[in-house]
C-alpha positions as CSV (number, residue, x, y, z in Angstrom):
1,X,96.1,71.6,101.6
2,X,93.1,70.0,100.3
3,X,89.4,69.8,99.7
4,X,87.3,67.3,99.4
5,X,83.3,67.0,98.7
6,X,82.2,63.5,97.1
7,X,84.7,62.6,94.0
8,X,86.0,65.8,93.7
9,X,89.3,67.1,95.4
10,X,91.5,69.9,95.0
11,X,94.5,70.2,96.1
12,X,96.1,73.9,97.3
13,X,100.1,74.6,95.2
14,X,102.0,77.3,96.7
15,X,105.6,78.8,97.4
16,X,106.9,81.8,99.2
17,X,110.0,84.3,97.9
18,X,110.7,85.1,101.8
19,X,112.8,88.5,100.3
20,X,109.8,90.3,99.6
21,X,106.4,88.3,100.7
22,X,105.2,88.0,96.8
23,X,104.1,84.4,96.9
24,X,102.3,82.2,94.1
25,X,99.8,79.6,94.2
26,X,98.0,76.9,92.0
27,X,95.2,74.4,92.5
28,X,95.8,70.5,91.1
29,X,93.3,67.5,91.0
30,X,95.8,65.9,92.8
31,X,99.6,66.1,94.9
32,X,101.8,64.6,93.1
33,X,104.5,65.2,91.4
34,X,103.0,66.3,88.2
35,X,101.6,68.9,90.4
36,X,104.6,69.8,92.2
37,X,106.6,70.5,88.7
38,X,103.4,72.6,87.4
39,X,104.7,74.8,90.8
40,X,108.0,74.9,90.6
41,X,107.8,75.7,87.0
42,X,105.7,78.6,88.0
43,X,108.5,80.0,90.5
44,X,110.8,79.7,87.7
45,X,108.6,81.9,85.3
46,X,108.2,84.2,88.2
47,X,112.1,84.4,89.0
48,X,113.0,84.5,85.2
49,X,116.8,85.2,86.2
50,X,119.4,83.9,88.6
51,X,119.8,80.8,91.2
52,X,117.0,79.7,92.9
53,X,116.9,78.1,95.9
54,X,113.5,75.9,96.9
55,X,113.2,74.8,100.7
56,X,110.6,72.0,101.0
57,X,109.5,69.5,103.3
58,X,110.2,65.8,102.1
59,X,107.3,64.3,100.6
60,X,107.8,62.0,98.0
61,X,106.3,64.0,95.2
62,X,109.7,66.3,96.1
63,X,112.5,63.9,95.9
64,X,110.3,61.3,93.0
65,X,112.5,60.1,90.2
66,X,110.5,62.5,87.6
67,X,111.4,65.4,89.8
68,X,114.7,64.6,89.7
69,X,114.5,64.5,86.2
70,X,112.3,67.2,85.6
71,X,115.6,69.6,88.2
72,X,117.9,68.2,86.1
73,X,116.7,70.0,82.7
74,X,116.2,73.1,85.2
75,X,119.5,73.5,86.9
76,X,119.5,77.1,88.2
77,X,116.8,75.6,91.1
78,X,118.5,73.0,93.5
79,X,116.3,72.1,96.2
80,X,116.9,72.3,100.1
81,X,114.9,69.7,102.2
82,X,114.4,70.5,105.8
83,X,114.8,68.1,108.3
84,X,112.2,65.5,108.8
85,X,110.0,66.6,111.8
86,X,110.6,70.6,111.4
87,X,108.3,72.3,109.5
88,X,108.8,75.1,112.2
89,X,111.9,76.0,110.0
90,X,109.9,76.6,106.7
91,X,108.7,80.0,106.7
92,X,106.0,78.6,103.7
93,X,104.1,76.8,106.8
94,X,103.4,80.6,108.2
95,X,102.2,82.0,105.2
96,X,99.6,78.8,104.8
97,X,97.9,80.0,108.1
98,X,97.5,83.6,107.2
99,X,96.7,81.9,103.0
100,X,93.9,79.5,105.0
101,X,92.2,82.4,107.1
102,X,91.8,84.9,104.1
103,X,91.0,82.1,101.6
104,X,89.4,78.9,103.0
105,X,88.0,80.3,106.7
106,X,84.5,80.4,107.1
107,X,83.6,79.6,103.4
108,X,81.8,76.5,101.6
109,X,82.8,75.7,98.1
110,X,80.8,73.9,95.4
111,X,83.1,73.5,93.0
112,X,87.1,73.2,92.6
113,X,86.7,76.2,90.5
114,X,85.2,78.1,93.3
115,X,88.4,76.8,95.5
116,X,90.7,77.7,92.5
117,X,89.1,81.6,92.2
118,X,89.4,82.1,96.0
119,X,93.1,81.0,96.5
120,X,93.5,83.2,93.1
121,X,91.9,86.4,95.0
122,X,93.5,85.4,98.6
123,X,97.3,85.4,96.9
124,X,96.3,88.3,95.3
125,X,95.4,90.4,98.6
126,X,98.2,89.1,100.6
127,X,100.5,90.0,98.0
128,X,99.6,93.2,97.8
129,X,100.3,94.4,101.3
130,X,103.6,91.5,101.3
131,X,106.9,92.3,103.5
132,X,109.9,90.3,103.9
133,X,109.6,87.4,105.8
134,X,112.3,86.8,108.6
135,X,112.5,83.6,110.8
136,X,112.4,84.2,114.5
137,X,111.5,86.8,116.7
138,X,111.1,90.4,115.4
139,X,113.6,92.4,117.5
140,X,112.3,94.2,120.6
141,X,111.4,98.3,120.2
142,X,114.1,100.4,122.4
143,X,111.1,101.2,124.4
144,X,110.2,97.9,125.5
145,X,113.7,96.5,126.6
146,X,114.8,95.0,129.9
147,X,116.4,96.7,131.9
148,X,119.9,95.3,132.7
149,X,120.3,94.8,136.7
150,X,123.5,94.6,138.2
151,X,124.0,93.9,141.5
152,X,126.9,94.7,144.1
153,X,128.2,92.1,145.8
């Protein structure tokens, strides 16, 4: 995600444990992969112990040779790319609409600072009220299933 007013851009950092919600952002001056090993280093710091497992989409900053090399000296993350053209199956995409209404909707910025302090406050309220994230459909309340019909023949 990105902002842009005259020279200045921003660019929007940010990666989802889908366990419990909690999610962590960053702002960059650009996307590259500089920027993309400030965040993953920042999901290791947050998950000091076991494996971890980042899915991401396959831009190049995620497969460059420095974060190759960069993954290497970290081997508890391995990284799982989805396939090219389904960003449906990346639950992180979700979380950037609800991150974009409570953080960038209906606001003007001046400054990347500005940009920086509201995607600071925004993680900060959605992870406060975070819940484990599931992929597909919640399952339907006893109250509300279909009824089975069976007909005799």
């Amino acid at each position: 995600m990105d902002y842009a007013r005259g020279p200045e851009r921003t660019w929007v950092y940010g990666a989802l444990r889908v366990c419990d919600g909690e999610a962590v952002t960053l702002t960059a001056p650009s996307r590259n992969s500089a920027g993309y090993q400030q965040l993953l280093a920042t999901v290791e710091q947050a998950n000091p112990t076991g494996e971890l497992a980042v899915i991401t989409d396959n831009l190049s900053s995620h497969s460059s040779f420095s974060t190759r090399t960069w993954l290497a000296e970290h081997p508890r993350i391995r990284q799982v790319f989805i396939p090219v053209g389904a960003c449906w199956l990346n639950l992180q995409e979700a979380w950037w609409r609800l991150f974009r209404r409570a953080a960038l909707a209906g606001q003007t910025f001046a400054t990347p600072k500005e940009i920086a302090l509201a995607a600071e406050v925004a993680t900060g309220q959605l992870n406060a009220r975070a819940r484990p994230w599931v992929w597909g459909r919640p399952r339907p309340s006893p109250r509300y299933r279909r009824r089975v019909l069976t007909y005799r023949i």
